[in-house]
N, C-alpha and C positions, 0 to 999 in steps of 0.2 A: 401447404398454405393455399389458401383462397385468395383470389383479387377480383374487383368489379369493378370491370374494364372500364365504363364509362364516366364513374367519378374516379378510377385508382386509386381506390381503397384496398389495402391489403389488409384480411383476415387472420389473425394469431391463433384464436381459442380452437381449441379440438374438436370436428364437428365427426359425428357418427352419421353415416348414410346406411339407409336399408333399402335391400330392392325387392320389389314386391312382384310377383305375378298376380293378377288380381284375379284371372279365371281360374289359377289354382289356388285361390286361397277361399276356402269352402267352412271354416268355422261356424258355428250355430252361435247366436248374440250369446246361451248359458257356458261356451266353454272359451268364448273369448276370453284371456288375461293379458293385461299389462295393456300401456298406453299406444304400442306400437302395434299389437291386434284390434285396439280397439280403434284407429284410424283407420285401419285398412276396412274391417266391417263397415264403418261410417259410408267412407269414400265407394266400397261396392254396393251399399243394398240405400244410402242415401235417397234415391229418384221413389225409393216405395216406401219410406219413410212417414207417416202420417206426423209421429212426434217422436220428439229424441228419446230413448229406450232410458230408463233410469237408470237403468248401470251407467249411464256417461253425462248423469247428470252434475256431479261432482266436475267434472273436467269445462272447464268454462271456454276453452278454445273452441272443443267438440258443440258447445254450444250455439257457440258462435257460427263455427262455421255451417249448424245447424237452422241459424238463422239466414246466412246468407243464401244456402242451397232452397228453401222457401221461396224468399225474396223471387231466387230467379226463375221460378216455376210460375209464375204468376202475368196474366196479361196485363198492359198498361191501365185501364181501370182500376183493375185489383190493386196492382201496385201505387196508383193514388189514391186509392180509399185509405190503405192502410198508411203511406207516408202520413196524410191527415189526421188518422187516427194518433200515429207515434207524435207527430207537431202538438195534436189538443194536449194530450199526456203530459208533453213534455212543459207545454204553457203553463196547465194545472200544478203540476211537481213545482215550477218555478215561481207560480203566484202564491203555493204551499209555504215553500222557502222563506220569499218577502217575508209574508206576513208575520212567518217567525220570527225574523229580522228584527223586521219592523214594532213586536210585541218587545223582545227584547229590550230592545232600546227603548221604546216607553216605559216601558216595565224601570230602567234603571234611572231613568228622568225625572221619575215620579219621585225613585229611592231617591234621588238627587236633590228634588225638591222639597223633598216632606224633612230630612236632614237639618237643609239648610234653613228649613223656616222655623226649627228646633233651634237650632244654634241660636238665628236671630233672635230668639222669644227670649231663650236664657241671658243674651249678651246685651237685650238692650229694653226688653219689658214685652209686654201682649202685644204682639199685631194687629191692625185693624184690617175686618176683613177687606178696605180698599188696598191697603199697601198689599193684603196678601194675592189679592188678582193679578195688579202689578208687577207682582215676583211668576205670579204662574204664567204670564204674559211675555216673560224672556226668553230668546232663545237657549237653544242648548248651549252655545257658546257664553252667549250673556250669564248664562246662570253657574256656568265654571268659573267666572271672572268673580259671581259675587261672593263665591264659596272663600273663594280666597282673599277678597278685598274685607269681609265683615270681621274677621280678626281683628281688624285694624278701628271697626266700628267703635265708640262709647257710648252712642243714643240713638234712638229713632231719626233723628235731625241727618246723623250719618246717613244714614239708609235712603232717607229721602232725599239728601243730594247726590247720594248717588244712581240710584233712582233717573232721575231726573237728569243726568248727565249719560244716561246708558239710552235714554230715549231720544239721542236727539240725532 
């Protein structure tokens, strides 16, 4: 059993340790196998490393720690051009995001509207295009409130008092 002494946590699960000599361990990247050769390769020939060897590109750890071993090769410059570079990316990827968001839900506003302005046409007769501004002029809240309130509609007169009670 494991315990870390400074929070006293006690560890249950079964951990396997391997010990490594690393000036004896002389493998070529072609006859490296298995995950446990292929850290030790990482971890000895890492510092000459230009880019991580495809055989470990499947292994997302080896990636990783493939990243971090860059990182710390790098003078302060370097390491703020590129933090910069990963910041813009990550701004871009997030303004990406939004706007998917953000099309979405237009996208289901519209379905929401073009519905409801159906339902009204059949429950209470033609719209005129003022009331129909009106209705595109609601919030999205407002315009779930009419979805539900127009059931209750029998003529345009409904519409326009409510309408008119939703603006105030």
């Amino acid at each position: 059993m494991f315990k870390e002494v400074e929070e006293n946590i006690e560890y249950y699960r079964e951990i396997e340790l391997f010990f490594l000599e690393l000036p004896k361990f002389n493998k070529r990247l072609e006859e490296v196998e298995g995950l446990i050769q292929s850290w030790a390769y990482f971890i000895k020939n890492a510092p000459d490393l230009e880019e991580i060897p495809e055989k470990f590109a499947s292994v997302p750890e080896l990636q990783t720690a493939f990243n971090i071993a860059n990182r710390s090769s790098l003078n302060l410059e370097e390491l703020q051009a590129l933090e910069k570079r990963e910041m813009f990316f990550e701004d871009q990827r997030g303004a990406v995001i939004k706007g998917i968001r953000e099309g979405r839900q237009e996208g289901r506003i519209e379905g929401q509207m073009a519905l409801i302005l159906r339902q009204i046409a059949r429950r209470t007769g033609e719209i005129s295009p003022e009331i129909q501004t009106r209705i595109q002029q609601l919030s999205p809240e407002q315009l779930n409130d009419l979805g539900e309130i127009l059931l209750d509609f029998t003529s345009q007169q409904d519409l326009i008092a409510w309408l008119e009670s939703a603006s105030r």
